[in-house]
C-alpha positions in Angstrom: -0.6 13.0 -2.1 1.1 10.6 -0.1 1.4 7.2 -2.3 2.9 3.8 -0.2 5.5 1.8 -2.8 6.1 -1.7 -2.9 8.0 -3.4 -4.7 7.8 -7.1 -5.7 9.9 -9.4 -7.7 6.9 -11.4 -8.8 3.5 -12.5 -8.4 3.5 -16.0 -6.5 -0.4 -17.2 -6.8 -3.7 -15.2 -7.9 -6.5 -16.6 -5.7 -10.0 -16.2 -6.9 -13.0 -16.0 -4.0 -16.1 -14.7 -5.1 -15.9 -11.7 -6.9 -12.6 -10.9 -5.0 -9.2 -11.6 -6.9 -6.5 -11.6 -4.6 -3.0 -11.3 -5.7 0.3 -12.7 -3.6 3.4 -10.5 -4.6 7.0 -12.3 -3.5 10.3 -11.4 -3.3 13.6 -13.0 -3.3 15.4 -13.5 -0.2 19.1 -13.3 -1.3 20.6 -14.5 2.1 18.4 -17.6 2.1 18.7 -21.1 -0.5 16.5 -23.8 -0.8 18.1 -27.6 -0.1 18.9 -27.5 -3.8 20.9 -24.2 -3.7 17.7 -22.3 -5.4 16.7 -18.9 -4.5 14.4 -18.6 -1.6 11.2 -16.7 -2.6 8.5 -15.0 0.0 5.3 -13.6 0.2 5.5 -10.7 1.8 2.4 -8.7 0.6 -1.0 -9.2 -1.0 -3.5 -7.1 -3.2 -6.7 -7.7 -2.6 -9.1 -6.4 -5.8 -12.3 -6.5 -6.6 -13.2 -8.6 -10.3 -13.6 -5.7 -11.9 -10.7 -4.1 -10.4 -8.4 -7.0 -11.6 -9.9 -6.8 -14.9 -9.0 -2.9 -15.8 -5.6 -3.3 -14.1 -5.3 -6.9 -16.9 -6.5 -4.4 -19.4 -4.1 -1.6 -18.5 -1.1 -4.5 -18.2 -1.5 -5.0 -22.0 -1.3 -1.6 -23.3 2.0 -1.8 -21.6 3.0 -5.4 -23.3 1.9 -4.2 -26.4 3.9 -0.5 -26.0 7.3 -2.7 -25.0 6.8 -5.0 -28.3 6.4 -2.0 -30.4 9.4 -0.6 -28.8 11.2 -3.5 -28.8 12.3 -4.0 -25.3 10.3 -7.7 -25.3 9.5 -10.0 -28.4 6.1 -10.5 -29.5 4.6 -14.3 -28.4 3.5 -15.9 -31.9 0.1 -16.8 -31.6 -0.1 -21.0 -31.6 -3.6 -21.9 -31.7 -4.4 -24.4 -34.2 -7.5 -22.5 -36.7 
């Protein structure tokens, strides 16, 4: 099996279009600042999935959240909705 990586510090924009999500990944370009002296962010690659696509990888994405908060590694969010 031959599996391409890529890695991304981020997601930059998700882009709905019909029943097509696409995602635009970014990463930092350390060499490069903003007129402000703020990191300098680029796309550089985009996933293009199908609705139901996006919505199993969402679903898979929180079975991870919810593993790292059980483990500790991130803190819960406290739900604020009013009842």
């Amino acid at each position: 099996m031959n599996i391409q990586e890529i890695f991304a510090d981020g997601i930059s924009g998700i882009h709905i279009t019909n029943n097509t999500i696409r995602v635009d990944l970014m990463t930092l370009q350390p060499h490069l600042k903003s007129e402000n002296g703020q990191p300098v962010f680029n796309i550089n690659h985009r996933l293009i999935l199908p609705l139901e696509g996006f919505v199993q990888g969402f679903g898979l994405q929180q079975q991870i959240l919810k593993q790292l908060a059980d483990a500790g590694v991130i803190k819960k969010q406290e739900d604020n909705t009013a009842d």
